[in-house]
N, C-alpha and C positions, 0 to 999 in steps of 0.2 A: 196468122202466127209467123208466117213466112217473114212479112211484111216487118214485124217485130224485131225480128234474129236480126235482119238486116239493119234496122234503125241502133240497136245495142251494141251492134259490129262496129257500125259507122262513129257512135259515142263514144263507145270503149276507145278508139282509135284516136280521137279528138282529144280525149284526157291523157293518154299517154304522149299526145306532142304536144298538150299544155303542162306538163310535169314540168317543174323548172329543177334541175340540180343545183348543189350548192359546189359552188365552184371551188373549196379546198374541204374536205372529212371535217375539221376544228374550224371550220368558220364560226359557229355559233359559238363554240367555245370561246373563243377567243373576241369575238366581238362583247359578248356578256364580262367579259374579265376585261377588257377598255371600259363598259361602262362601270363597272364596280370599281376602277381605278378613277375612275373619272367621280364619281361620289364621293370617294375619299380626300382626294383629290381638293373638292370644292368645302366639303369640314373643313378640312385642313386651315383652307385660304380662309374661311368664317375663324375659326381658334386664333388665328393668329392676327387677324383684326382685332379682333375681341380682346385680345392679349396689348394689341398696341396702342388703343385707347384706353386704359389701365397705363401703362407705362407712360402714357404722354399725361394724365391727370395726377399721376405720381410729380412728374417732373416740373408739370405746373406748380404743385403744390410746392416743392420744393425749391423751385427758382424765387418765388414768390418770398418766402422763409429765409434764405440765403441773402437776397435781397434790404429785406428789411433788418435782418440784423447787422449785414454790413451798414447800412443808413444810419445807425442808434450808434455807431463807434466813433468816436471823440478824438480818435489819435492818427498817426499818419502811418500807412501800408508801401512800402518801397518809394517811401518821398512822396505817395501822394495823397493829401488829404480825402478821410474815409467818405465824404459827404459825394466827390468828385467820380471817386471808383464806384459808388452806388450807380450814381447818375450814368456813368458807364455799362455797368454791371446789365442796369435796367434795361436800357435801350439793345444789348446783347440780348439779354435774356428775351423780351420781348418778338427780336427781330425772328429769332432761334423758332417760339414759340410758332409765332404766326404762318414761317411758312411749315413746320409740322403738321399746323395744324389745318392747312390749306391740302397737305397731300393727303392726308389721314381719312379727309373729308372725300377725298377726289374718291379713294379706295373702296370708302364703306358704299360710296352714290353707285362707282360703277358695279359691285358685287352686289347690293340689291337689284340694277338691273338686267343681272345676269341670271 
C-alpha cells in the first residue's frame, strides 16, 4: 500500500508539471473570435465573387447590346462614321472584357483553393 501512496505521489506530481497554463486569462477567447472573424471574413470574399461574376455577365451582355446597336446606325457620331466607332467600340469592349475576365477567373481559382 505503501508502495502505492508513493507511486500516486510521484504521478500526481508529474501531472502538475505537465499542466500547461494559457499564457493570457482571454486566450481562448479571443483566438475563437479571430476564427469567427476569419469565417466571416471568407463569406464575405465568396458574396462578393459571386456578386462580381453577375456584374461582369451584366456587362457582357450589355457591351454586346450597345455594340450592335451602334453597328445598325447609318449616320455619322462627332464626324465619325457609325460603322467605324463600332469597329472601335468592339475591340474596347472586348479588350475591357477579357482582361476582367482573366482576373475574375484568377479570384474564383485562387478562393476555391483556399
Amino acid at each position: 500500500m505503501d508502495k502505492q501512496n508513493k507511486e500516486e505521489k510521484v504521478v500526481g506530481k508529474l501531472m502538475q508539471k505537465s499542466l500547461v497554463e494559457m499564457p493570457f486569462r482571454d486566450f481562448e477567447d479571443r483566438l475563437m473570435a479571430k476564427i469567427v472573424d476569419e469565417k466571416q471574413r471568407q463569406k464575405s470574399v465568396s458574396n462578393t465573387i459571386r456578386i462580381a461574376w453577375i456584374f461582369f455577365c451584366l456587362g457582357l451582355f450589355f457591351g454586346l447590346l450597345i455594340t450592335s446597336l451602334v453597328a445598325n446606325l447609318e449616320q455619322l457620331i462627332i464626324g465619325i462614321p457609325a460603322k467605324k466607332l463600332a469597329f472601335g467600340l468592339q475591340i474596347g469592349i472586348a479588350v475591357i472584357l477579357l482582361l476582367q475576365f482573366d482576373k475574375l477567373l484568377d479570384f474564383t481559382i485562387k478562393r476555391k483553393e483556399d
